[in-house]
C-alpha positions as CSV (number, residue, x, y, z in Angstrom):
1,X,0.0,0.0,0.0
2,X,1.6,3.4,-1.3
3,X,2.3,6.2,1.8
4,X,-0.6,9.1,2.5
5,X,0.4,12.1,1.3
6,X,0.9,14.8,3.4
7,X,-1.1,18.0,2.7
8,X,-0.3,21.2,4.3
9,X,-3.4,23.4,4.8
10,X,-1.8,27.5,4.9
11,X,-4.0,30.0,6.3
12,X,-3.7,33.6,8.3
13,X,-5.6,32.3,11.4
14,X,-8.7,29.8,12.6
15,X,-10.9,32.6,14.0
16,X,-14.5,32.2,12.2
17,X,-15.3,32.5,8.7
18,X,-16.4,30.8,6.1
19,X,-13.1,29.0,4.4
20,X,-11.7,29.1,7.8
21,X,-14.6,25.9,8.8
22,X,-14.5,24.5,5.3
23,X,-10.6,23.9,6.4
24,X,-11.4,22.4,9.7
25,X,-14.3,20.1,8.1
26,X,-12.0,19.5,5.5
27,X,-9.0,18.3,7.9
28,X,-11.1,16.2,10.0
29,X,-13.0,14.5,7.4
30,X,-9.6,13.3,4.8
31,X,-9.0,9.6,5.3
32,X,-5.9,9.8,6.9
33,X,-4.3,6.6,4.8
34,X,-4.8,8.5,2.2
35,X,-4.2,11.9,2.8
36,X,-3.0,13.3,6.4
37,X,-3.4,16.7,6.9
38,X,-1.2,19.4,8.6
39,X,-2.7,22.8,8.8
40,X,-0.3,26.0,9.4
41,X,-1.1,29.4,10.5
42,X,0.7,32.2,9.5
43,X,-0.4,34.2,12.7
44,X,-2.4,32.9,15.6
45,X,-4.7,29.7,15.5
46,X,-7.6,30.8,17.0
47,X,-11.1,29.6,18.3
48,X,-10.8,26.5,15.3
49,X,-7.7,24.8,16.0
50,X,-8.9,22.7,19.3
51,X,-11.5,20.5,17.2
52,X,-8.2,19.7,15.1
53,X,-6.0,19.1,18.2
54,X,-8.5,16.8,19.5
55,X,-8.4,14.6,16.4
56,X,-4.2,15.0,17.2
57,X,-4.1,17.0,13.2
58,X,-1.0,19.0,14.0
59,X,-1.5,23.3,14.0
60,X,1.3,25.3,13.5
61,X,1.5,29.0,14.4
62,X,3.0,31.9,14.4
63,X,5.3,31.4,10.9
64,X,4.8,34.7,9.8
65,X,6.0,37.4,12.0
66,X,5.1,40.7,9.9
67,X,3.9,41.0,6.4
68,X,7.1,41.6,4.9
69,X,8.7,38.7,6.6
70,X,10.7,36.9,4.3
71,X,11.9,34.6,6.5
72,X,8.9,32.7,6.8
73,X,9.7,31.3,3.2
74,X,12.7,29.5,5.1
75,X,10.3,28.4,8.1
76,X,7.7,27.3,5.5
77,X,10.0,24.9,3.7
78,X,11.4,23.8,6.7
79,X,8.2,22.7,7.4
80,X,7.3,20.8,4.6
81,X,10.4,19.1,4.7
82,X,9.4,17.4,7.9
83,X,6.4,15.9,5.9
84,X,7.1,13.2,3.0
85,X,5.0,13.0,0.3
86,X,3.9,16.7,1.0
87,X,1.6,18.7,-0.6
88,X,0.9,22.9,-0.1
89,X,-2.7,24.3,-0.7
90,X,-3.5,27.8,0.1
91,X,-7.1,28.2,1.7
92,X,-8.0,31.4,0.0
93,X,-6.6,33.2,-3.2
94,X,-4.6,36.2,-2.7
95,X,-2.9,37.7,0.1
96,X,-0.2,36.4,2.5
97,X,-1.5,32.8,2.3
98,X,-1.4,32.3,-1.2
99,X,1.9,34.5,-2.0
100,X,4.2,32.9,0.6
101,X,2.8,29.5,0.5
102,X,3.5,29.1,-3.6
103,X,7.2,30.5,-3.3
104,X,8.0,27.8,-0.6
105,X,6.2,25.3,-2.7
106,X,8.3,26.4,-5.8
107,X,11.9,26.2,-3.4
108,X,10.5,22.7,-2.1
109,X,9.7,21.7,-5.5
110,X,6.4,20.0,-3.9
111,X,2.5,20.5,-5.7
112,X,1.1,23.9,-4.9
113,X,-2.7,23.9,-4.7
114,X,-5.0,27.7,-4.1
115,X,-8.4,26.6,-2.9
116,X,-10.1,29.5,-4.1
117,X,-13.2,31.2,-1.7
118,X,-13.9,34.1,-3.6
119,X,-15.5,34.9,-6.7
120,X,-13.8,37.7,-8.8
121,X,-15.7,39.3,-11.3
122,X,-13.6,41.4,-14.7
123,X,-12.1,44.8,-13.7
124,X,-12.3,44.2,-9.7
125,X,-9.8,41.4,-9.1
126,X,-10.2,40.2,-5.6
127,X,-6.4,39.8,-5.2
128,X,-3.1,41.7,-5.7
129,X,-1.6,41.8,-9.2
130,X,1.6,39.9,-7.7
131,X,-0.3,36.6,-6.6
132,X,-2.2,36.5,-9.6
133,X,1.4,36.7,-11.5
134,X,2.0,33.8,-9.3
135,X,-0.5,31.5,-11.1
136,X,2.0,29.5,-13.0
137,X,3.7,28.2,-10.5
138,X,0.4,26.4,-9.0
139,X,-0.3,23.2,-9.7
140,X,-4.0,23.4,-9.2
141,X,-6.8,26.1,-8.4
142,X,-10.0,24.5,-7.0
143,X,-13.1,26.6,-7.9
144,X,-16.2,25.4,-5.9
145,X,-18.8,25.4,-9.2
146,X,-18.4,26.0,-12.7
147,X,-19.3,29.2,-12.9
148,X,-16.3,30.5,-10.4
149,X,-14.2,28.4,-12.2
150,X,-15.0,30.5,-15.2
151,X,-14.5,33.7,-13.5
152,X,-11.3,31.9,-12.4
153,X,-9.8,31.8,-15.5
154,X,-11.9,35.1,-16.8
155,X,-11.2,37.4,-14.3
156,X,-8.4,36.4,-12.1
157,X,-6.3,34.8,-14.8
158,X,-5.9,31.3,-13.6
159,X,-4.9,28.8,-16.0
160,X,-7.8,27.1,-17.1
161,X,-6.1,23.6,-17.4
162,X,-5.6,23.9,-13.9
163,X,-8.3,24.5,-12.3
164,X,-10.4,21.8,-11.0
165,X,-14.1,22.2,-9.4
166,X,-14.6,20.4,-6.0
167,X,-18.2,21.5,-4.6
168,X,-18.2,22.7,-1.2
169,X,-19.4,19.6,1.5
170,X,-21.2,19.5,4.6
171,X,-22.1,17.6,7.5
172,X,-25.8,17.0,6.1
173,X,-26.9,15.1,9.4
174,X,-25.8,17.7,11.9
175,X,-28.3,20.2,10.4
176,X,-31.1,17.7,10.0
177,X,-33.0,17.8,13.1
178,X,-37.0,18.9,12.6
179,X,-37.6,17.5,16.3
180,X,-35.6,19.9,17.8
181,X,-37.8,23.3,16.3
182,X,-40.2,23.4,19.3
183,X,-37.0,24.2,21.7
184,X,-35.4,26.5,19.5
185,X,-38.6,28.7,19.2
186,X,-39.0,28.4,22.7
187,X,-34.7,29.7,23.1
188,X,-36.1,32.7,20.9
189,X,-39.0,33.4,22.0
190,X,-41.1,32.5,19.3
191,X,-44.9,32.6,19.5
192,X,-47.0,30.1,17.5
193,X,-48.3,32.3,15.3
194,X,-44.7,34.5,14.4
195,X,-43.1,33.8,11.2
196,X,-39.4,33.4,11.7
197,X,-36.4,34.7,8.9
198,X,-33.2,34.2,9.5
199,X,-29.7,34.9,8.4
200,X,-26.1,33.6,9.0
201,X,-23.5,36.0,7.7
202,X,-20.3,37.5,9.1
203,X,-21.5,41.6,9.6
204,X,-19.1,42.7,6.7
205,X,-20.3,45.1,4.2
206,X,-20.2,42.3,1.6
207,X,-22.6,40.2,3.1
208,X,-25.1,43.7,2.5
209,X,-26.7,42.8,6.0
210,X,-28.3,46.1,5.6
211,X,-29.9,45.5,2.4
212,X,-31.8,42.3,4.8
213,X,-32.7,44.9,7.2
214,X,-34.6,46.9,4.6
215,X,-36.4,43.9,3.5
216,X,-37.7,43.2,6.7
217,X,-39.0,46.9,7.5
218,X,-40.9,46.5,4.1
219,X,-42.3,42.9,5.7
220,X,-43.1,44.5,9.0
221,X,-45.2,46.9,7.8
222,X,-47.0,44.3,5.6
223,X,-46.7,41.1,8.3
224,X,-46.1,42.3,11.6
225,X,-46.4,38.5,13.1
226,X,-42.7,38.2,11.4
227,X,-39.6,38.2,13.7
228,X,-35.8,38.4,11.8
229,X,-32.8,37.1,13.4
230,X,-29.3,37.2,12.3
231,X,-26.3,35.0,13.2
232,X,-22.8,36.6,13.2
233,X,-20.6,39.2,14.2
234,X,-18.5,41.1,12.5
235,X,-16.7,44.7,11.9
236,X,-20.1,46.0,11.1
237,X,-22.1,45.0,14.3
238,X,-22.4,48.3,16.0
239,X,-23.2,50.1,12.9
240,X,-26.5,48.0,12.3
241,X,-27.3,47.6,15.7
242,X,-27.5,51.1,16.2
243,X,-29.5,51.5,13.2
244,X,-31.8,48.8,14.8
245,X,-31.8,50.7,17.9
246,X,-33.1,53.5,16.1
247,X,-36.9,52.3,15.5
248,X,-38.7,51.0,18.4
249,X,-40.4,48.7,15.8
250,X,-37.5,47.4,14.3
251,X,-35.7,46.7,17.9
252,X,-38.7,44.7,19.0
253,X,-38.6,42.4,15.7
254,X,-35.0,42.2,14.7
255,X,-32.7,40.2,16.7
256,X,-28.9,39.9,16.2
257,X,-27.9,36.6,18.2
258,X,-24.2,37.2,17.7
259,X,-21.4,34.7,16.8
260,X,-23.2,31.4,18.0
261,X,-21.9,27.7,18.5
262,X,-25.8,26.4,18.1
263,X,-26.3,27.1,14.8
264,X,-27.4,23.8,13.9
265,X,-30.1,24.0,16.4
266,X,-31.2,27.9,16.1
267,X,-31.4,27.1,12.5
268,X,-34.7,25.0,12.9
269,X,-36.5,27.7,14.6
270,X,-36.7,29.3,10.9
271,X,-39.2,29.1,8.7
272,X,-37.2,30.9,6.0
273,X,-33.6,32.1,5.6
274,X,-31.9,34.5,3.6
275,X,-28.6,35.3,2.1
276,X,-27.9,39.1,0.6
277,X,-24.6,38.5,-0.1
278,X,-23.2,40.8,-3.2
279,X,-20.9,38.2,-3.9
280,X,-20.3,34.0,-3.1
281,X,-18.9,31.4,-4.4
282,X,-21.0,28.5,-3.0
283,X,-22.6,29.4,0.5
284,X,-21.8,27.0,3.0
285,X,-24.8,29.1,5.1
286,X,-27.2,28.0,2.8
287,X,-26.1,24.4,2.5
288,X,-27.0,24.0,6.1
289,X,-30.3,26.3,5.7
290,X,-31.1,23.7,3.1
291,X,-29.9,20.4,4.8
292,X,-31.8,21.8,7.7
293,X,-35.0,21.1,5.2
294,X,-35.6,25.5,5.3
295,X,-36.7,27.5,2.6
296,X,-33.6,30.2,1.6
297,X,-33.8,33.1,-0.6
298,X,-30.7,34.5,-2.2
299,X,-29.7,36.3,-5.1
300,X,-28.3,35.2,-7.7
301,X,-24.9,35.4,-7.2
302,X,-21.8,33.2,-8.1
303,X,-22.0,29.4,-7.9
304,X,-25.1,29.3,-5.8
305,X,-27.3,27.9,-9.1
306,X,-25.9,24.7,-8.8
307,X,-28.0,23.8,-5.7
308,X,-30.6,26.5,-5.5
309,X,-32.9,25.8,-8.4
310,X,-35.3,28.8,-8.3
311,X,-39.2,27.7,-7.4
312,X,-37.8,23.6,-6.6
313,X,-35.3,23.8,-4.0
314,X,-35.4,27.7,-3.3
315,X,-35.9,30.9,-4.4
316,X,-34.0,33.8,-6.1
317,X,-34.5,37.5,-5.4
318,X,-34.5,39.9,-8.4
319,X,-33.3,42.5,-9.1
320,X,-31.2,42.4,-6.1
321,X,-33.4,45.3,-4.4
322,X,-35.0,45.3,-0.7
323,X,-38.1,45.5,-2.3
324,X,-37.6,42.3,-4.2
325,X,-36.3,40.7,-1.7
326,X,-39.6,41.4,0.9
327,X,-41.5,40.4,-2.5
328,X,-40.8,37.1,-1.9
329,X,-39.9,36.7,1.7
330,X,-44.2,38.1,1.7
331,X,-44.9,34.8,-0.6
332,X,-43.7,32.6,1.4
333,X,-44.7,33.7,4.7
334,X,-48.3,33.6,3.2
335,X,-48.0,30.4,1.5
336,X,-46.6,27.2,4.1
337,X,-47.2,24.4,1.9
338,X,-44.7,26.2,-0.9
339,X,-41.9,26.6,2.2
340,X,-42.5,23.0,3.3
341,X,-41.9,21.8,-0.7
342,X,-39.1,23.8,-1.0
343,X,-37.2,22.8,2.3
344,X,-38.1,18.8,1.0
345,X,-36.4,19.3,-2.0
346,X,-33.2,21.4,-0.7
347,X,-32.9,18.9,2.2
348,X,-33.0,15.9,-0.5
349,X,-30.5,18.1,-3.2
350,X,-27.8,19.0,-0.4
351,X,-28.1,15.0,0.9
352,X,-27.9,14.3,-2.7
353,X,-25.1,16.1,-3.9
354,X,-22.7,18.6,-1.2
355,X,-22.0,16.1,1.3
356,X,-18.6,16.3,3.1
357,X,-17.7,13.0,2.5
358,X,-17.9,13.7,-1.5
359,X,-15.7,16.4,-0.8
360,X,-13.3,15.5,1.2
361,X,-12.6,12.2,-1.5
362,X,-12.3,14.7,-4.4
363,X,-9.5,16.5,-2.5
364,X,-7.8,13.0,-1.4
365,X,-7.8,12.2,-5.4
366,X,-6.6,15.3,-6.8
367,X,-3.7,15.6,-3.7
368,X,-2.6,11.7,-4.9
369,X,-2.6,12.5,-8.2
370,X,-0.5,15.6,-8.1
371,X,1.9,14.1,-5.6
372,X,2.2,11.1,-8.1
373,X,2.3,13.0,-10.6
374,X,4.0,16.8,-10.8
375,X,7.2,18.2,-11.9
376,X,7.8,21.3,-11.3
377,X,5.6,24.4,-12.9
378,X,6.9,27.0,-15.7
């Protein structure tokens, strides 16, 4: 039986985000005689890293010790050294991450993979000029749907040759728990009779929180019985709180619940959730709204096609407007029996097709392959 391979997982930190947990689901779900991962942090660990010390992955910290350290090529390669069989992948494109990480990978001579979370689109590249010069010296770029991996190539300039499309993956089961809504009303506060939207999001103007908080004014004054919640903190926070603050109506009906650890269970309390975002790749937020059997409205944005399917498993917003938005979110909170068939079919599409376990084997093939396979890049 051929040796694992080794891959190195390079990010800033472990604090929460969005690629941040894909890595962490990611590390803990690779079959480890396959593919045993290491994950470095260029700066602290944070809140992530003890799930991955309990399943004894090894975290690194602390390699970088200012953005123009240098240095941290030599403690990189150092690194990967210790590792046979080793393999560098970049969670994120851009920045520190990706920049450092390939040039150790091209000293090392060992496969350099960017796992791409952001979708660029032509004229706003979401990265500097210098990693994207950087492109041919990585081995692979792994776009989470087709249509990123178009804007891959398109936008950001990715070799499209190299760029492979692994669908994000989830834990479908730890989201599928209908018996636990009667609780999780009751931990709100939920009356009977209240219709409950929700939202998981990172307050970053990105996300266009605000643009949710519009929509549910325009609901309000239509359907008072409607209460909003929102899960996630962020830079932002203060900023929409205070506007919250501002409207004795709003502050009664809009809740933020903060940075939460329950997710899974406040989840069921919804009858519908949202995303605003102005731009994803492939929403891990709305995976779980859908594996949690909820009807989600989104716009349409990035990669998020290939498991919403407007009017089967969930519904788009357009034009990407408040008014559009409470449009819908109205529809739905009139109409149960359309939220109950959508939720079926997003529960059965996600269980279907974005499990973790599907994920985490794409990633063990193509790390094999390129550690099998690769010379060096030109």
């Amino acid at each position: 039986m051929p040796s694992p391979c080794h891959l190195l997982l390079v990010t800033n930190t472990l604090a929460r985000g969005g690629a941040e947990a894909m890595l962490v689901r990611l590390a803990t779900a690779l079959d480890p005689t396959r593919v045993r991962p290491v994950v470095i942090c260029f700066r602290e660990p944070g809140v992530w890293a003890e799930p991955l010390l309990e399943r004894k992955i090894p975290v690194h910290q602390g390699l970088l010790r200012h953005k123009y350290d240098a240095f941290v090529i030599r403690r990189l390669s150092r690194l990967v050294r210790q590792y046979p069989h080793a393999c560098l992948m970049a969670v994120g494109s851009g920045g520190d991450r990706m920049f450092w990480s390939t040039l150790a990978a091209r000293v090392t001579g060992v496969p350099m993979i960017v796992w791409s979370h952001l979708f660029p689109v032509p004229g706003e590249p979401e990265f500097e000029w210098i990693n994207r010069r950087l492109y041919p010296w990585v081995h692979a770029v792994v776009a989470l749907g087709r249509r990123h991996a178009d804007a891959l190539v398109d936008a950001a300039e990715a070799r499209r040759g190299r760029v492979r499309v692994i669908r994000n993956g989830i834990d479908v089961d730890a989201f599928d728990h209908a018996k636990l809504r009667d609780a999780a009303r009751e931990q709100l506060g939920l009356q009977p009779h209240e219709t409950a939207v929700g939202m998981v999001a990172n307050l970053r103007p990105i996300k266009r929180v605000g643009l949710f908080l519009d929509a549910a004014a325009h609901v309000l004054a239509a359907r008072p019985q409607t209460r909003f919640f929102v899960i996630g903190d962020g830079p932002q926070r203060d900023e929409l709180q205070a506007r919250i603050d501002g409207s004795p109506s709003l502050r009664a009906t809009i809740h933020f619940l903060g940075a939460r650890e329950d997710v899974p269970t406040l989840m069921q309390a919804f009858d519908i959730v949202c995303l605003t975002s102005l731009r994803e790749c492939l929403s891990v937020a709305m995976l779980e709204a859908m594996a949690a059997g909820k009807a989600f409205v989104a716009p349409r944005v990035g990669s998020l096609d290939e498991a919403l399917i407007d009017g089967q498993t969930g519904r788009f917003f357009e034009p990407e407007t408040a008014d559009a938005l409470a449009g819908v979110l109205i529809e739905l909170i009139d109409d149960p029996a359309q939220r109950t068939r959508l939720g079926n079919a997003a529960r059965a599409k996600v269980r279907s097709e974005f499990r973790l376990e599907r994920m985490a084997r794409e990633f063990e093939d193509l790390v094999t392959e390129l550690c099998a396979t690769t010379v060096r890049c030109d």
